[in-house]
C-alpha positions as CSV (number, residue, x, y, z in Angstrom):
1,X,37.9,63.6,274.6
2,X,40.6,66.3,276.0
3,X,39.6,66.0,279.6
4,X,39.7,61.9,279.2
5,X,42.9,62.0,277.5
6,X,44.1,64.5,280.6
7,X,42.6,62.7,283.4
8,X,44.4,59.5,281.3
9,X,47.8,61.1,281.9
10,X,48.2,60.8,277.9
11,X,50.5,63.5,276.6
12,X,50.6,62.2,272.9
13,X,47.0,61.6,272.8
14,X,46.4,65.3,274.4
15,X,48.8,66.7,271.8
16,X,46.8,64.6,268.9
17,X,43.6,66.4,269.9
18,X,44.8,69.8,269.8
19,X,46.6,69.5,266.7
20,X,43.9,67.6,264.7
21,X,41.6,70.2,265.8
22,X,39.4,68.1,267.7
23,X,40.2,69.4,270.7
24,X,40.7,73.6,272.2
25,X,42.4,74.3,274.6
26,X,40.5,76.3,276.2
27,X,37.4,73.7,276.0
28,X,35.5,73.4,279.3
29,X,33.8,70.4,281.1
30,X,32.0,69.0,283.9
31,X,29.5,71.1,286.4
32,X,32.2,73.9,287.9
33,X,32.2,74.5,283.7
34,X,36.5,73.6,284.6
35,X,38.5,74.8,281.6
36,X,41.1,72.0,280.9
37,X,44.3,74.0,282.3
38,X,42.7,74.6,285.4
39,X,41.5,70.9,285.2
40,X,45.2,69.4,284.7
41,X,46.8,71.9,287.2
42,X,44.5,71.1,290.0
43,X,44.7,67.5,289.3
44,X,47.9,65.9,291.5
45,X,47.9,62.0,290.3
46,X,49.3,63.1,287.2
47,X,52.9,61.9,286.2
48,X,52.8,63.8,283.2
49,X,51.0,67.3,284.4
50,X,53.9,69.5,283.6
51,X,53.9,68.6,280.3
52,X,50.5,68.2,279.5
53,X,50.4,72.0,281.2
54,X,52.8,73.2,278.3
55,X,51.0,71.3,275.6
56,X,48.1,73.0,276.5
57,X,49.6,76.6,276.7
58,X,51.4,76.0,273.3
59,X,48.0,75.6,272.1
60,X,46.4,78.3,273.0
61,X,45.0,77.7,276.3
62,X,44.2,80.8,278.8
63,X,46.7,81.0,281.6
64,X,44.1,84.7,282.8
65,X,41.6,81.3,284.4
66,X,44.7,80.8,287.3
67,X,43.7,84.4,288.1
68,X,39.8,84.0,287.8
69,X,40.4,81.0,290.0
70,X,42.6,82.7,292.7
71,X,39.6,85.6,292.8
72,X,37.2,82.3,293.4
73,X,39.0,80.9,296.0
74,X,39.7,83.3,297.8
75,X,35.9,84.9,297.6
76,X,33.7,84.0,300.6
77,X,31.0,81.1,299.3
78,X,27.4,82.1,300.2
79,X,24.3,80.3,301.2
80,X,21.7,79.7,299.2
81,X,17.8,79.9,301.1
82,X,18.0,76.1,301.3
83,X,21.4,76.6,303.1
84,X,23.7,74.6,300.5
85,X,26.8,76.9,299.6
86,X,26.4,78.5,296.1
87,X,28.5,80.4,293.9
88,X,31.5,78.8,292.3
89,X,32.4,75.1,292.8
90,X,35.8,75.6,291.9
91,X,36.8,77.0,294.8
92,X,35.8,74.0,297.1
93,X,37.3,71.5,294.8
94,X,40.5,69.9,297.6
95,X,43.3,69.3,294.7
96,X,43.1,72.8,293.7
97,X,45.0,74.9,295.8
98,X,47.1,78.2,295.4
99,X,50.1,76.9,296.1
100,X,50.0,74.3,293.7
101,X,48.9,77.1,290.3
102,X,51.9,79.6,291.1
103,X,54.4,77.6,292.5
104,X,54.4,74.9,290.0
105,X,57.9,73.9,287.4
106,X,55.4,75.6,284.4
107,X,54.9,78.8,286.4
108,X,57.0,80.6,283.8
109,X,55.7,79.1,281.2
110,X,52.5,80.9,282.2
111,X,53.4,84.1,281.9
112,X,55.3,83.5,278.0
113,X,53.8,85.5,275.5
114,X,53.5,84.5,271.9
115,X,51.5,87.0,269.9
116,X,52.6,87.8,266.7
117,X,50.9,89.7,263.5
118,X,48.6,87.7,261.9
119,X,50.3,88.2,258.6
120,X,53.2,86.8,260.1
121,X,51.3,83.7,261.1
122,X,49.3,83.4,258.0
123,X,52.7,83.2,256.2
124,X,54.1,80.5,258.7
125,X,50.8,78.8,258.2
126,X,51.0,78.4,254.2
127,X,54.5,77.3,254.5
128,X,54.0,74.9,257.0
129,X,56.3,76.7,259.5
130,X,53.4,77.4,262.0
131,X,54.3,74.5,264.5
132,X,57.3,76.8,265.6
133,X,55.2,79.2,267.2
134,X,54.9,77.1,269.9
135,X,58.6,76.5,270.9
136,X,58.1,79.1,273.6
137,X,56.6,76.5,275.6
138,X,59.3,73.5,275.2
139,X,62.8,76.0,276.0
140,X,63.3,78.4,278.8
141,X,64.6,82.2,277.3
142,X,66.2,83.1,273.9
143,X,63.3,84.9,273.4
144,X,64.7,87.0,271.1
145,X,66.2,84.0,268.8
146,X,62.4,82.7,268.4
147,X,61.3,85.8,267.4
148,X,63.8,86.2,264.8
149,X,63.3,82.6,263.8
150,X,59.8,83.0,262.9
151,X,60.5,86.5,261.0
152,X,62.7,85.1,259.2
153,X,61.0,82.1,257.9
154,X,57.5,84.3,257.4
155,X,59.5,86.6,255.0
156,X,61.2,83.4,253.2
157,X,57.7,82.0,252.8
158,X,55.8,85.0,251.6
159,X,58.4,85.5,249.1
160,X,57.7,82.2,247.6
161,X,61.5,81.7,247.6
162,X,63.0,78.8,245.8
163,X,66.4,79.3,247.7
164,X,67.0,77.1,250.9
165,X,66.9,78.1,254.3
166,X,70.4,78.1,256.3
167,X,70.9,79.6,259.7
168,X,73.5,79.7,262.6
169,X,73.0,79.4,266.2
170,X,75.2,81.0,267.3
171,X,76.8,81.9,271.4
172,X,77.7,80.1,274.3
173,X,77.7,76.6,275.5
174,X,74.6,75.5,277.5
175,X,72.2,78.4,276.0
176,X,69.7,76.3,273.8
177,X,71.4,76.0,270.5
178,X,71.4,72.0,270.2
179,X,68.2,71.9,271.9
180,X,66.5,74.2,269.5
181,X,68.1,72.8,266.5
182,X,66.6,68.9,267.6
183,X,63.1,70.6,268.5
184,X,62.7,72.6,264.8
185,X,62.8,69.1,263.1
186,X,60.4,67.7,265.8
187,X,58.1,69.9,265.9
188,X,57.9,69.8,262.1
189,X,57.4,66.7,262.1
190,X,60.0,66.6,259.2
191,X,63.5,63.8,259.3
192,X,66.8,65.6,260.6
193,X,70.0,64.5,260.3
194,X,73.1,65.8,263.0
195,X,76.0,65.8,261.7
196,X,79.4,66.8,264.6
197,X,81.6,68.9,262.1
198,X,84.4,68.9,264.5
199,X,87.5,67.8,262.8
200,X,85.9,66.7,259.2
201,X,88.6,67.1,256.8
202,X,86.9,66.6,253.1
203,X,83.9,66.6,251.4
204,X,83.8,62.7,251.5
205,X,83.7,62.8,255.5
206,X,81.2,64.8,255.8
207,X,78.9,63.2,253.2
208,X,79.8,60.0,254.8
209,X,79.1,60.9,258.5
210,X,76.5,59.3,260.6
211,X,73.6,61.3,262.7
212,X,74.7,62.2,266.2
213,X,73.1,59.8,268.7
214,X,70.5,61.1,270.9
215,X,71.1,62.8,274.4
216,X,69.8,59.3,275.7
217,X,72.3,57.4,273.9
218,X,70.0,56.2,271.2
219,X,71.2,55.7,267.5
220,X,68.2,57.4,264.9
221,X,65.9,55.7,263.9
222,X,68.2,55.3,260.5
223,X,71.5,54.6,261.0
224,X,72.8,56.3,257.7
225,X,75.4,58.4,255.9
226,X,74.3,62.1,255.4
227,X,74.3,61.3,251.6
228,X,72.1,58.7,251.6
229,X,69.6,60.5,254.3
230,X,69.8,63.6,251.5
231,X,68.9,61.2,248.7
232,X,66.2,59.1,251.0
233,X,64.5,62.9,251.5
234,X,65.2,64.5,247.8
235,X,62.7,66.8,247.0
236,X,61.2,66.8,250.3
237,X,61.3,68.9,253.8
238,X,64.5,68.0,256.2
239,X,66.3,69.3,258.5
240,X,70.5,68.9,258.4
241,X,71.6,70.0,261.5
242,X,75.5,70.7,261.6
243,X,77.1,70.8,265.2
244,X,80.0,72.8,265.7
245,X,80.5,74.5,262.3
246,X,83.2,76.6,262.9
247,X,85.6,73.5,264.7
248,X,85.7,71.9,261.0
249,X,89.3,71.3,260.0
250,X,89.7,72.0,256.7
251,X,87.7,74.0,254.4
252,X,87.3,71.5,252.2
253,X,84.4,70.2,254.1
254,X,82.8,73.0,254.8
255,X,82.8,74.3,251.4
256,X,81.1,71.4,250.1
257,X,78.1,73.6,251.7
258,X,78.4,76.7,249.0
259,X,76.2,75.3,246.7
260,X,73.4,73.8,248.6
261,X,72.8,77.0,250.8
262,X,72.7,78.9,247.5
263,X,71.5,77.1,245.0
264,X,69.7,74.5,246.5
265,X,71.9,71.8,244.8
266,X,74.8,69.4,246.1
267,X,77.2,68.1,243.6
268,X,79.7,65.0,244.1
269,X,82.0,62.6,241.7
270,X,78.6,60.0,242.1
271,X,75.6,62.7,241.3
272,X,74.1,65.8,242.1
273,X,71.2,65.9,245.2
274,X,68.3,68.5,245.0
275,X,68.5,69.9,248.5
276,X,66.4,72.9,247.5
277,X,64.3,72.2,250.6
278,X,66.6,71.3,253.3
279,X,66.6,73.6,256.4
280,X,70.6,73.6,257.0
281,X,70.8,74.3,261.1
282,X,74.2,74.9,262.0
283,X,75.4,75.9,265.7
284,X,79.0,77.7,266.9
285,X,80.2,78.9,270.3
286,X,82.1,81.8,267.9
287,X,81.8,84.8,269.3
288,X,80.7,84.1,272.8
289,X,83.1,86.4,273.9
290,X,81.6,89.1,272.5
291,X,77.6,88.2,273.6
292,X,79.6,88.4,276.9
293,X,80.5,91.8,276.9
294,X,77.2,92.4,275.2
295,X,75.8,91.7,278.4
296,X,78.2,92.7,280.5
297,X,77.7,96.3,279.0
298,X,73.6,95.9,278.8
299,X,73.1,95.6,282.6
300,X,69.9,94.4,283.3
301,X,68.0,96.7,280.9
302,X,66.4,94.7,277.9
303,X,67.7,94.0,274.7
304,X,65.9,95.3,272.1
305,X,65.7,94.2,268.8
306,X,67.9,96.5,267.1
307,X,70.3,96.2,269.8
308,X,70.2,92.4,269.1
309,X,70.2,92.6,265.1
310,X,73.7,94.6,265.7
311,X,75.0,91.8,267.9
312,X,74.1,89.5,265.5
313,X,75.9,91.7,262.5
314,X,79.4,91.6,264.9
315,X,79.1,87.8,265.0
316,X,78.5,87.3,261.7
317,X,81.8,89.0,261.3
318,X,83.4,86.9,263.6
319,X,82.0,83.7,261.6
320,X,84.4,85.6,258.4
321,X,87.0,84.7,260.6
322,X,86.7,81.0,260.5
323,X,84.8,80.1,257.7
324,X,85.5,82.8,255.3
325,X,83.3,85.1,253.7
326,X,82.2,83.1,250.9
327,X,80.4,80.5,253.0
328,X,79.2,83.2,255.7
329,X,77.3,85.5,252.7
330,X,75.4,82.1,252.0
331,X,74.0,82.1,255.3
332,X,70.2,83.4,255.4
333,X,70.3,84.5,259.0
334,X,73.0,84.3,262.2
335,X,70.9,84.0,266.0
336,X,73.1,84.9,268.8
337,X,71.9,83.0,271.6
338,X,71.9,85.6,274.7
339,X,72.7,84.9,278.6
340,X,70.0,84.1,280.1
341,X,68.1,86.1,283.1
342,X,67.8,85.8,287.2
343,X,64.1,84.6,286.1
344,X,65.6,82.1,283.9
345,X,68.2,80.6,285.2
346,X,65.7,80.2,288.2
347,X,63.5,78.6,286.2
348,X,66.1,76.5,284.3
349,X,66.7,75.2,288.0
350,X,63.2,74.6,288.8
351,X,63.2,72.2,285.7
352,X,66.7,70.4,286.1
353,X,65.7,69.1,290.4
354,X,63.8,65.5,290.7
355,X,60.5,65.6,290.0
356,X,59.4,63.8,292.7
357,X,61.2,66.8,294.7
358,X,58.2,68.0,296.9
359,X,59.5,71.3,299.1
360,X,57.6,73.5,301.4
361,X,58.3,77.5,299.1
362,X,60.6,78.4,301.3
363,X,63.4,76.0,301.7
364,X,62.9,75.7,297.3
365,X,63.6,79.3,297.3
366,X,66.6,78.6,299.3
367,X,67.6,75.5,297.6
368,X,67.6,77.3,293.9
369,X,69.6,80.3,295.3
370,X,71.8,77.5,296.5
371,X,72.0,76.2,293.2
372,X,72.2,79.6,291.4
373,X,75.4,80.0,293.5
374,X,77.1,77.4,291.2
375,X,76.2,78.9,287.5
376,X,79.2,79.6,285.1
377,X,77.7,81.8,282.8
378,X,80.0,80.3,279.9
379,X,78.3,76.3,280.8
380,X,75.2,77.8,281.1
381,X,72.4,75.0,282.0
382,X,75.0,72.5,282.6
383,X,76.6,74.6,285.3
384,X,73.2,74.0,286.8
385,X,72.3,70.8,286.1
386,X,75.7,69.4,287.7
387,X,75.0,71.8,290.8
388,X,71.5,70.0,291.5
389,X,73.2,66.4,290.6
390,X,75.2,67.1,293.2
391,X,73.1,69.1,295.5
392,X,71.3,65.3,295.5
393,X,74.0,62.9,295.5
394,X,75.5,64.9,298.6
395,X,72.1,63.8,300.2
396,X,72.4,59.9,298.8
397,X,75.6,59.6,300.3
């Protein structure tokens, strides 16, 4: 059923079969015994192999085959005494070439690694939190901040605590913070709510603002006031995901927040809500400054994770600053979202160009550095998502 659903071009249907467990993604098929990443990779009429690729990977599947396979093909076949070659099909099949398994848009995702202690998992598991570990495959970098994420939740889990879950994403523009907020409710499978806190004045406004549209311009699904989505979900998983915390304009709003990220309850002139099991998501560009000199005095070493729990300690502090101490001490965990790396802003670029773009290596390699040229660290992927726009529309016109 995988390999149908893969040679079908069907990314939901792949993704139902691995999650319902009647698929691996390591399963094999057909007479070269072709595991199913090797199968998708080599096969070029799919719109959708990139995709399907990470699906697979977040899975589980075995990016160590590309390597088997590049020993096969490039190992002499030998005759047999009836003179037909023998040994391994794979390396005769046409679609499958070298080029083509390590110079693909998911060749970093092939290297990402996503082990973790199993106790870790098992807690994620019980809790329902387990789809997260495989966010790896749908952002580039912030390695760190998924790391963090899943301790986080693990230890919230095994404790069997009643409290609910708030966290800030915090850094600066363009580093993954919306994205990742959007993807923890899909991934879930749970209803989110985006609320932009920029300029909300009382606790009326923000009770009465509407979800953010999409990036496409879509309205959600339900076009609603945060109070009714919170009273639609009561008693249930959600996610409440609050753009640009620190931009709020009075405190008023914001502190309609103290009791539902301790207490788990939200209390108004019409009734009290039970939001005991809301995940509260909120992003801020505070203290991008300092994740800037953070970097600027790391070098290109890597940041370990004390190193990073300190940062996070400084912005936290920052946070004080804007929405005062009694709201911060609420907050379960703070995530600053790092600058990201050569590797990754390469691969950021490799993502954001056409994808019918089709380039011999070496003008791509030049074309990326081209593009790389452009990034403004404090944009981030937008720097380089404008510089391919362009890089395009200077060919257009």
């Amino acid at each position: 059923l995988l390999f149908f659903a893969i040679a079908a071009d069907d990314v939901k249907e792949v993704e139902r079969l691995l999650s319902s467990g009647e698929a691996n993604a390591n399963d094999r098929a057909g007479p070269d015994d072709l595991p199913a990443l090797l199968f998708t990779m080599g096969n070029e009429g799919l719109k959708n192999k990139n995709e399907i690729i990470k699906t697979l990977l977040a899975y589980g599947a075995d990016p160590s085959v590309l390597q088997q396979f590049n020993g096969h093909a490039n190992r002499p076949s030998t005759s047999n005494h009836h003179g037909n070659e023998s040994g391994d099909r794979v390396s005769d099949l046409p679609c499958l070439t070298i080029h083509s398994l390590t110079h693909s848009r998911c060749s970093y995702y092939l290297t990402r690694v996503t082990e973790m202690p199993e106790k870790q998992l098992d807690a994620l598991r019980q809790a329902g939190f387990d789809p997260l570990a495989r966010m790896p495959f749908r952002m580039i970098g912030q390695d760190l901040v998924l790391q963090e994420l899943l301790r986080v939740l693990a230890r919230h889990s095994a404790r069997g605590s009643s409290s609910p879950v708030s966290i800030i994403f915090a850094g600066p523009s363009g580093h993954g913070k919306s994205f990742l907020s959007r993807s923890i409710g899909e991934l879930l499978r749970i209803p989110a709510h985006t609320v932009n806190m920029t300029n909300l004045r009382t606790q009326d406004e923000f009770l009465q603002a509407r979800s953010l549209t999409s990036k496409n311009g879509v309205r959600p699904e339900s076009d609603i006031s945060l109070a009714a989505f919170l009273s639609a979900n009561e008693g249930k998983r959600c996610a409440v995901i609050l753009e640009e915390i620190e931009k709020v304009a009075d405190k008023s709003a914001s502190n309609t927040l103290l009791m539902p990220w301790e207490l788990g309850k939200l209390n108004t002139t019409a009734r009290q809500y039970d939001t005991s099991h809301v995940i509260w998501i909120s992003t801020s560009n505070a203290g991008e400054d300092i994740v800037f000199d953070f970097e600027r005095d790391r070098g290109d070493r890597p940041c370990d994770r004390k190193e990073y729990l300190d940062l996070a300690t400084r912005i936290r502090r920052k946070l004080i600053e804007s929405l005062g101490a009694s709201l911060v001490s609420r907050i379960t965990t703070v995530l600053p979202f790092l600058a990201f790396t050569h590797a990754e802003k390469l691969a950021l670029a490799y993502q954001s160009l056409p994808s019918d773009a089709s380039l011999p290596k070496e003008e791509l390699d030049t074309l990326l550095e081209e593009i790389l040229a452009d990034y403004i660290p404090s944009e981030g992927v937008r720097s380089i998502q404008r510089a391919v726009q362009r890089h395009y529309e200077d060919d257009m016109w």
